[in-house]
N, CA and C atoms as a LAMMPS dump frame, in Angstrom:
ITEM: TIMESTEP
0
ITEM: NUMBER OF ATOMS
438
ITEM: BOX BOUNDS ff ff ff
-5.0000000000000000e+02 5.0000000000000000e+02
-5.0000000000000000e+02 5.0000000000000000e+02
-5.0000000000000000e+02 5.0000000000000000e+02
ITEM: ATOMS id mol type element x y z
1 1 1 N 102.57 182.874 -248.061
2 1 2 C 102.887 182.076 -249.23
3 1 3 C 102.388 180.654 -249.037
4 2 1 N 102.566 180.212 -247.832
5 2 2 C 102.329 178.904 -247.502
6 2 3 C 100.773 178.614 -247.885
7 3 1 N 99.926 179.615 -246.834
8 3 2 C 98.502 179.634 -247.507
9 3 3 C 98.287 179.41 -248.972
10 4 1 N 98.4 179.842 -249.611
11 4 2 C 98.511 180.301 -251.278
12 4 3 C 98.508 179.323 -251.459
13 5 1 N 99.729 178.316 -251.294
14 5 2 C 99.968 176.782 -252.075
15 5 3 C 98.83 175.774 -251.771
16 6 1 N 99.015 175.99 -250.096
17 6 2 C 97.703 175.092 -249.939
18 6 3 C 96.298 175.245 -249.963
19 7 1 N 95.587 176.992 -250.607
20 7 2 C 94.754 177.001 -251.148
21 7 3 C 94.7 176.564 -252.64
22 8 1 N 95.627 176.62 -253.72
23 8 2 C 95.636 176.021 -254.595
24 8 3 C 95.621 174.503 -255.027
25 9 1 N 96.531 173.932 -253.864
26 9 2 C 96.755 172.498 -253.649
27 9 3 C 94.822 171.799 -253.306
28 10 1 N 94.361 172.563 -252.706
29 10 2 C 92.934 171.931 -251.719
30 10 3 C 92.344 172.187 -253.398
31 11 1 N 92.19 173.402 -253.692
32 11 2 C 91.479 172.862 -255.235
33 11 3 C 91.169 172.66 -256.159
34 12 1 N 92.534 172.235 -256.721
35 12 2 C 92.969 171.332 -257.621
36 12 3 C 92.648 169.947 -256.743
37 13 1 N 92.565 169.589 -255.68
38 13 2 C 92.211 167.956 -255.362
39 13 3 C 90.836 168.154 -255.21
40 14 1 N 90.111 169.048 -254.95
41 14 2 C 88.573 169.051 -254.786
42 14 3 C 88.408 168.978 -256.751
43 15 1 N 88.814 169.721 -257.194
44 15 2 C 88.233 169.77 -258.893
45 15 3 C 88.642 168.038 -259.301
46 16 1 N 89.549 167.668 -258.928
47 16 2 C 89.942 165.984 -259.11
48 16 3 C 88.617 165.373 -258.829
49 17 1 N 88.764 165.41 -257.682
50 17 2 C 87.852 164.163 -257.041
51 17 3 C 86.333 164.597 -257.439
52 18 1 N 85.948 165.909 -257.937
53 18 2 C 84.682 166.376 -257.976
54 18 3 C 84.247 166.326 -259.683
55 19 1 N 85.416 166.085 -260.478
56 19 2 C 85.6 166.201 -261.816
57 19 3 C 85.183 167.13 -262.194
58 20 1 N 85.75 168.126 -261.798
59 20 2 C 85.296 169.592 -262.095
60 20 3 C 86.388 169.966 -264.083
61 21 1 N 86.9 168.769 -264.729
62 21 2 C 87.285 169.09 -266.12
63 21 3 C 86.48 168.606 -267.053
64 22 1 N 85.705 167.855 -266.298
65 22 2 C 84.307 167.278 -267.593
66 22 3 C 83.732 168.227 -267.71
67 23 1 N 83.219 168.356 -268.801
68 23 2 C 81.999 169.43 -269.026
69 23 3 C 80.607 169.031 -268.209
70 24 1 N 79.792 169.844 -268.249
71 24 2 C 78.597 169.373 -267.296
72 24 3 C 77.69 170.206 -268.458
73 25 1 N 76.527 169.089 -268.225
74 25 2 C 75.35 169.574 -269.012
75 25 3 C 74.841 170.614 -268.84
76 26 1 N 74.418 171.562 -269.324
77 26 2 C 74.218 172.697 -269.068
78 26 3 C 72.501 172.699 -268.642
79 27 1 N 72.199 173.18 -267.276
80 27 2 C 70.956 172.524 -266.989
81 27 3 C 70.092 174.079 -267.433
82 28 1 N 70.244 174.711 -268.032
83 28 2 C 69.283 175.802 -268.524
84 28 3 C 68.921 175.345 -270.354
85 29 1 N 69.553 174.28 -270.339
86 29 2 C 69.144 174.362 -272.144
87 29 3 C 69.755 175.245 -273.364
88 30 1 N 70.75 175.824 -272.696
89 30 2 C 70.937 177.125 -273.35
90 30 3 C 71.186 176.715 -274.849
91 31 1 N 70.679 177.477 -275.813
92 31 2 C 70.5 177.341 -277.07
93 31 3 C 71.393 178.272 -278.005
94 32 1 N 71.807 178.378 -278.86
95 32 2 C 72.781 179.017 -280.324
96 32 3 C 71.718 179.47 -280.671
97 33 1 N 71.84 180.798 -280.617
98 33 2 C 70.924 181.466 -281.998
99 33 3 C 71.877 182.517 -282.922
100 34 1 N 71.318 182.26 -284.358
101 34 2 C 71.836 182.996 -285.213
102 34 3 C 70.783 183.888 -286.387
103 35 1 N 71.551 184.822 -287.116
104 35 2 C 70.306 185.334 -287.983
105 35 3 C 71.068 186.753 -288.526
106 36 1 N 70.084 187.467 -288.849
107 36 2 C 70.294 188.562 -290.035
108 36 3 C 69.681 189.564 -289.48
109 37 1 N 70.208 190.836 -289.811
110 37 2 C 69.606 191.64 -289.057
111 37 3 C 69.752 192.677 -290.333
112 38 1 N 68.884 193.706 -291.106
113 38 2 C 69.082 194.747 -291.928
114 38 3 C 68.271 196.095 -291.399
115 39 1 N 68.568 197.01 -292.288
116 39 2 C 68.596 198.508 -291.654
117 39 3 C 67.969 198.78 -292.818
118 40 1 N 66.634 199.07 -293.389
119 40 2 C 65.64 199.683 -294.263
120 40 3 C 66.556 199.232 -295.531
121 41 1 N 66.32 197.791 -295.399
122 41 2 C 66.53 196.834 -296.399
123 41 3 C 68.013 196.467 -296.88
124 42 1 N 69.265 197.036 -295.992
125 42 2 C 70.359 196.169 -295.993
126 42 3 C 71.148 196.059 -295.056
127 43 1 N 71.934 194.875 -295.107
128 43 2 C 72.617 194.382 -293.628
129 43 3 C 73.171 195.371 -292.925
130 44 1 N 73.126 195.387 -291.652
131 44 2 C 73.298 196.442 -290.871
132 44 3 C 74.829 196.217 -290.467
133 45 1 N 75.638 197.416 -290.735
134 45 2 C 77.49 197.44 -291.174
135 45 3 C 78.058 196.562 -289.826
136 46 1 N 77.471 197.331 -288.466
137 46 2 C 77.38 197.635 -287.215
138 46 3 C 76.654 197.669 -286.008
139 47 1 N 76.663 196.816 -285.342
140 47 2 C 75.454 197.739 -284.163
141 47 3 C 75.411 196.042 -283.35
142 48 1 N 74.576 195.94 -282.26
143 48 2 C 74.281 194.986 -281.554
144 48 3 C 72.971 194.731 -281.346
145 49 1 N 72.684 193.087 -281.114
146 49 2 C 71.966 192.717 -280.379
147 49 3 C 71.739 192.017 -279.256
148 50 1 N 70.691 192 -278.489
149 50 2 C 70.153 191.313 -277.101
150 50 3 C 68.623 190.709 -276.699
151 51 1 N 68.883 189.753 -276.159
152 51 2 C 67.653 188.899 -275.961
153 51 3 C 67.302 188.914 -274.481
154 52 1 N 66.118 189.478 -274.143
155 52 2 C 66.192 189.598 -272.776
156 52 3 C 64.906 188.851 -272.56
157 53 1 N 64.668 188.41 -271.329
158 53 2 C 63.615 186.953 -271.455
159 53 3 C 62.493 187.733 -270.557
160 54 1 N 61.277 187.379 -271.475
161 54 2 C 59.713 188.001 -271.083
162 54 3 C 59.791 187.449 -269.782
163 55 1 N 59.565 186.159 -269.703
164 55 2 C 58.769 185.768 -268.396
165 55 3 C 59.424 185.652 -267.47
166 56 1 N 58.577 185.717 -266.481
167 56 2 C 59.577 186.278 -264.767
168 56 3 C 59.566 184.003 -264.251
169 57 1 N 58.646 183.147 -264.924
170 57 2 C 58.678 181.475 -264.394
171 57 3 C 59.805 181.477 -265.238
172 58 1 N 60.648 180.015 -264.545
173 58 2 C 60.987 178.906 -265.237
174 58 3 C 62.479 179.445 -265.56
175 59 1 N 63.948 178.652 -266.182
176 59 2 C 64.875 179.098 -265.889
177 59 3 C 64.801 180.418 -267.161
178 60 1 N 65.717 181.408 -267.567
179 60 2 C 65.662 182.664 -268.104
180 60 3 C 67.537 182.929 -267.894
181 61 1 N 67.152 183.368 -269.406
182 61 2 C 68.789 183.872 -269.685
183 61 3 C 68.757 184.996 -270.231
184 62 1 N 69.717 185.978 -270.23
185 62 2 C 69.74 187.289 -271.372
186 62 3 C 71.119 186.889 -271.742
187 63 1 N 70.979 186.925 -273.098
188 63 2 C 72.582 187.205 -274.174
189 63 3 C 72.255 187.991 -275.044
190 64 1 N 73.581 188.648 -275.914
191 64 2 C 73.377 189.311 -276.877
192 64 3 C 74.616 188.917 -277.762
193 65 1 N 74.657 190.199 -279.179
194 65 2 C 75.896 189.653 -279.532
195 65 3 C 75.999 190.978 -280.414
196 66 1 N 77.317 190.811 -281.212
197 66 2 C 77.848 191.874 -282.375
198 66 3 C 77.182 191.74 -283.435
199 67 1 N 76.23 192.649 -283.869
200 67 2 C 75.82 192.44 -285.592
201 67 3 C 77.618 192.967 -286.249
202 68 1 N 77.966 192.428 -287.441
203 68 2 C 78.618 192.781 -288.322
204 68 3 C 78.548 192.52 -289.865
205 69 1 N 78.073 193.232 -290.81
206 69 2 C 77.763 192.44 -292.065
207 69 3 C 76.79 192.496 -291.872
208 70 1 N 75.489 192.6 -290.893
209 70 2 C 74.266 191.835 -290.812
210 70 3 C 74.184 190.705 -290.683
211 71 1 N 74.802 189.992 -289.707
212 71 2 C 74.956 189.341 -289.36
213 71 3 C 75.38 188.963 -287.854
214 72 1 N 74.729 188.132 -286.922
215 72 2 C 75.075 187.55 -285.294
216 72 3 C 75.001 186.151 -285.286
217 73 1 N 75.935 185.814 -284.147
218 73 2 C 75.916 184.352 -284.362
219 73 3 C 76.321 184.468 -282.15
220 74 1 N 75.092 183.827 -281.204
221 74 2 C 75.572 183.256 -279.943
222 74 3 C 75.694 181.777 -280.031
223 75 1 N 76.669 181.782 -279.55
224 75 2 C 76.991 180.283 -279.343
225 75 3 C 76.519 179.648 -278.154
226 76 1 N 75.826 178.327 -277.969
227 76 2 C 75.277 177.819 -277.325
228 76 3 C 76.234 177.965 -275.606
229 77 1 N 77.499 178.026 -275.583
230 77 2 C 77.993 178.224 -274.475
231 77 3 C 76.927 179.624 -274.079
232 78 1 N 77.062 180.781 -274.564
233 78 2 C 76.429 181.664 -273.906
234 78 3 C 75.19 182.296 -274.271
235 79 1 N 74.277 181.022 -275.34
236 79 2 C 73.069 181.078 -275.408
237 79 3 C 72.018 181.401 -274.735
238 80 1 N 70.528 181.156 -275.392
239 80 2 C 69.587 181.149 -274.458
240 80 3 C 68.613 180.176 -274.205
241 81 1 N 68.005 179.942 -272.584
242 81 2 C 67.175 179.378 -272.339
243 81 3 C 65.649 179.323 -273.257
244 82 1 N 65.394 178.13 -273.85
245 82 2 C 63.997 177.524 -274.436
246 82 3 C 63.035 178.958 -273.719
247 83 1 N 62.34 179.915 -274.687
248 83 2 C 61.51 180.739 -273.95
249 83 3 C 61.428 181.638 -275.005
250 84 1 N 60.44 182.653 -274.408
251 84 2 C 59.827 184.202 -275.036
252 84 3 C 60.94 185.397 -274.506
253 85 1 N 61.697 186.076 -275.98
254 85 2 C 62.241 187.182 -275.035
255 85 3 C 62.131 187.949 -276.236
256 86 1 N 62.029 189.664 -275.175
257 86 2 C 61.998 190.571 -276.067
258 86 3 C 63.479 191.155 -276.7
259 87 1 N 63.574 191.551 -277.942
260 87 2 C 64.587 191.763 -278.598
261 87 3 C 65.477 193.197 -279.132
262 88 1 N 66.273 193.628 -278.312
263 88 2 C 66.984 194.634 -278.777
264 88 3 C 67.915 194.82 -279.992
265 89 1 N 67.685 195.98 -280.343
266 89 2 C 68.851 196.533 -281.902
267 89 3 C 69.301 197.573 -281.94
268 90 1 N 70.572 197.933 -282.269
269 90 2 C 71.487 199.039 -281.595
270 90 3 C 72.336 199.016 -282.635
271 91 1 N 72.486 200.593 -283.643
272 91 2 C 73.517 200.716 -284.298
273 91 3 C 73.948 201.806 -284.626
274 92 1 N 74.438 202.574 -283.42
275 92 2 C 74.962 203.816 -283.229
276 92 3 C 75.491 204.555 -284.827
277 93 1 N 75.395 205.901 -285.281
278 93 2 C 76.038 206.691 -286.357
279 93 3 C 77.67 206.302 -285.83
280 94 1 N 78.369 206.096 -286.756
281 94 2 C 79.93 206.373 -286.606
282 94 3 C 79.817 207.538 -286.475
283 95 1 N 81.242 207.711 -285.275
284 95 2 C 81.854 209.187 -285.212
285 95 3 C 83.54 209.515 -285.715
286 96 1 N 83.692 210.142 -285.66
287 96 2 C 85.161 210.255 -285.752
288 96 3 C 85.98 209.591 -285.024
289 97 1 N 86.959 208.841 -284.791
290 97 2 C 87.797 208.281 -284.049
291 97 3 C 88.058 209.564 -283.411
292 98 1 N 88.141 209.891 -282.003
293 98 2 C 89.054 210.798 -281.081
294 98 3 C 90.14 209.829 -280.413
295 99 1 N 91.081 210.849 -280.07
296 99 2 C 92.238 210.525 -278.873
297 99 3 C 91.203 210.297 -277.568
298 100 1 N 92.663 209.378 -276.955
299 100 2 C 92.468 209.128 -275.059
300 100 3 C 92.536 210.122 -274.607
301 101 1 N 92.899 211.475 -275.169
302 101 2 C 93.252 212.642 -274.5
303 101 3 C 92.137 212.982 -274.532
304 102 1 N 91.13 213.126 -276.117
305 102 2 C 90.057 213.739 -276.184
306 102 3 C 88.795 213.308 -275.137
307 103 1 N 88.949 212.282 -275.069
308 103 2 C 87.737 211.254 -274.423
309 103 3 C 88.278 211.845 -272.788
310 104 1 N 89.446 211.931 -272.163
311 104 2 C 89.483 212.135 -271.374
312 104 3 C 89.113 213.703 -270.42
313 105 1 N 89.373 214.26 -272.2
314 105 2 C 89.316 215.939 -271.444
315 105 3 C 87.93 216.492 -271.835
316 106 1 N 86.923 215.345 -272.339
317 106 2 C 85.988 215.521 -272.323
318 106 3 C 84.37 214.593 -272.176
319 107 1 N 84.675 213.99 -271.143
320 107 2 C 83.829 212.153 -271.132
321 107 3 C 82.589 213.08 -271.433
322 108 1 N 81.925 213.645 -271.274
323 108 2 C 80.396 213.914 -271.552
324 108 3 C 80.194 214.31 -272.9
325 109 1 N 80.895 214.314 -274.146
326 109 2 C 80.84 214.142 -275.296
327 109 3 C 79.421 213.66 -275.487
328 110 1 N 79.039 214.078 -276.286
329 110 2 C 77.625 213.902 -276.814
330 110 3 C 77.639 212.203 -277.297
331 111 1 N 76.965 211.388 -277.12
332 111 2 C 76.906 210.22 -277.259
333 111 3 C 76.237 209.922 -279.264
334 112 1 N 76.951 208.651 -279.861
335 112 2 C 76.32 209.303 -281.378
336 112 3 C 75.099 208.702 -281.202
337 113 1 N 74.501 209.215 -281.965
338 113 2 C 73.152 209.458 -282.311
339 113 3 C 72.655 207.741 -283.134
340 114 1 N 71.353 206.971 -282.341
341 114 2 C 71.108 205.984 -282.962
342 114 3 C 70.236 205.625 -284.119
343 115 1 N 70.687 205.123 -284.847
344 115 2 C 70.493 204.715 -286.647
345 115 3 C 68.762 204.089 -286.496
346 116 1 N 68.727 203.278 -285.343
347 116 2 C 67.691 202.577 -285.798
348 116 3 C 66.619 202.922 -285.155
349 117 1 N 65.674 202.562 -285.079
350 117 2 C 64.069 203.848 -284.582
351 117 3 C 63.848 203.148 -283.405
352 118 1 N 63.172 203.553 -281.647
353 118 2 C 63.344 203.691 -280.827
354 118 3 C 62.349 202.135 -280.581
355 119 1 N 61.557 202.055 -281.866
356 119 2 C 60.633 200.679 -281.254
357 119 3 C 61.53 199.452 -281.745
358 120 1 N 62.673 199.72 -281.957
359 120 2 C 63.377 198.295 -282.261
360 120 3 C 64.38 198.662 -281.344
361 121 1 N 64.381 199.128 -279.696
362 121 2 C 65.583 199.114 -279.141
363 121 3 C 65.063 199.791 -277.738
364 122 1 N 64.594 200.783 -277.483
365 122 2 C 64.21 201.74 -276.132
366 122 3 C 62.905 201.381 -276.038
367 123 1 N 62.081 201.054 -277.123
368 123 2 C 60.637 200.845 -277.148
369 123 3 C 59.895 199.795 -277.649
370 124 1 N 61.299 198.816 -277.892
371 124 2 C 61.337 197.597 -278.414
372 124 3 C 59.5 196.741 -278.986
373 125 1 N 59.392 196.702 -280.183
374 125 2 C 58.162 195.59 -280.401
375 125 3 C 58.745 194.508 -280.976
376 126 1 N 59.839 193.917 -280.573
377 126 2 C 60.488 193.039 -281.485
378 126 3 C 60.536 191.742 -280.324
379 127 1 N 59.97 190.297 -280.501
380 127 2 C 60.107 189.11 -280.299
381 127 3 C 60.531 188.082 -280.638
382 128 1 N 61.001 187.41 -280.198
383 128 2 C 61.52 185.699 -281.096
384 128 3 C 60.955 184.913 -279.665
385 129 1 N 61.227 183.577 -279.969
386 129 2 C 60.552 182.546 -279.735
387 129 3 C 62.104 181.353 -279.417
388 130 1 N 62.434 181.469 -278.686
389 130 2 C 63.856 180.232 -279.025
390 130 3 C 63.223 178.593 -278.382
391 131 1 N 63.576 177.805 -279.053
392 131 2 C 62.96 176.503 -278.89
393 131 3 C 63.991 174.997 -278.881
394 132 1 N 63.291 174.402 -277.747
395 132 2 C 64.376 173.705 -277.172
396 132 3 C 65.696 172.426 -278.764
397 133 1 N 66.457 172.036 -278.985
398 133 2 C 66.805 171.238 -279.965
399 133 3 C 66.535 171.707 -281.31
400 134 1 N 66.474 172.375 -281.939
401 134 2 C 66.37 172.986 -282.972
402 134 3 C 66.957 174.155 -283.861
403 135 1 N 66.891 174.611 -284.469
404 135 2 C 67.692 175.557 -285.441
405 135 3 C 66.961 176.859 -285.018
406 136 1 N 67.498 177.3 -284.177
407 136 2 C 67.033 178.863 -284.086
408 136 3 C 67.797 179.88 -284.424
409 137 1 N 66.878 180.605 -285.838
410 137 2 C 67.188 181.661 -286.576
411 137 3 C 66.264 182.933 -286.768
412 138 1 N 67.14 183.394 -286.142
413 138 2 C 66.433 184.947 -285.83
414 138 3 C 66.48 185.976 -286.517
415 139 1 N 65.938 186.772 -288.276
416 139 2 C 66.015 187.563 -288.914
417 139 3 C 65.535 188.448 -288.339
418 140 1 N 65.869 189.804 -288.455
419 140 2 C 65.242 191.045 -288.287
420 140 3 C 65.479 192.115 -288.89
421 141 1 N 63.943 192.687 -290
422 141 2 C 63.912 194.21 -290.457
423 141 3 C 63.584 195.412 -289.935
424 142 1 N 65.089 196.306 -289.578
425 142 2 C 64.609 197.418 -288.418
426 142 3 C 64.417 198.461 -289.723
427 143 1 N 63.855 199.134 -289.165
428 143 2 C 63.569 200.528 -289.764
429 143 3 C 64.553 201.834 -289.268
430 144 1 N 64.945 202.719 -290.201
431 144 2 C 65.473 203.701 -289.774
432 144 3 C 64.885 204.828 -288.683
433 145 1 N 65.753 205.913 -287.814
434 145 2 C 64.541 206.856 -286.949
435 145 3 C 64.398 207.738 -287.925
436 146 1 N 62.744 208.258 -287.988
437 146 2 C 62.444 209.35 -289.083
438 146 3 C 62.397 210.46 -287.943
């Protein structure tokens, strides 16, 4: 117990003296991006996206977020670094709600089947551009899988 206190005690006086409650600039740049995302011409109900960063130089972030409405919004806390990244889209068929029982007495359940076509997600041709101080808005028209 004794330990305990005086690991807590050591840092809380190191976060004091180190001002570990200021915020600190965030040295990657990380940026807010927001935008629209539709499914063979309307907002997509459901599904996600992710930004994963082309180049192997220079600092590099991956985030993603919830489409809902057709609509995503990352917030600069868990934004991305000024750069080229390629862009994922994901919006699984609804299934039936099952039980914990069901899921349990059967985890290899067929996984549902995805809405949007394999080059906007497994085979991705989709890019954005995020840029340092500025309004970055990221629309995207996926196509359905035929």
């Amino acid at each position: 117990m004794y330990r305990l206190v005086s690991a807590v005690l050591m840092t809380m006086s190191i976060c004091v003296l180190c001002g570990c409650g200021s915020p600190a600039k965030d040295p990657l740049g990380r940026q807010a991006v927001t935008g629209k995302v539709t499914l063979d011409g309307k907002p997509i109900d459901v599904g996600s996206i992710s930004f994963q960063p082309i180049a192997k130089s220079g600092p590099a972030t991956a985030s993603g977020a919830v489409i809902t409405s057709g609509q995503y919004k990352i917030p600069a806390e868990s934004g991305l670094a000024p750069g080229e990244y390629r862009v994922v889209i994901l919006s699984p068929e609804s299934e039936p709600k099952r039980s914990a029982d069901e899921m349990m007495n059967n985890p290899s359940a067929t996984p549902s089947k995805e809405r949007v076509a394999a080059k906007f997600n497994k085979d991705t041709e989709l890019k954005a551009t995020i840029k340092s101080n500025s309004p970055n808005v990221a629309d995207f028209a996926v196509t359905g899988e035929k």
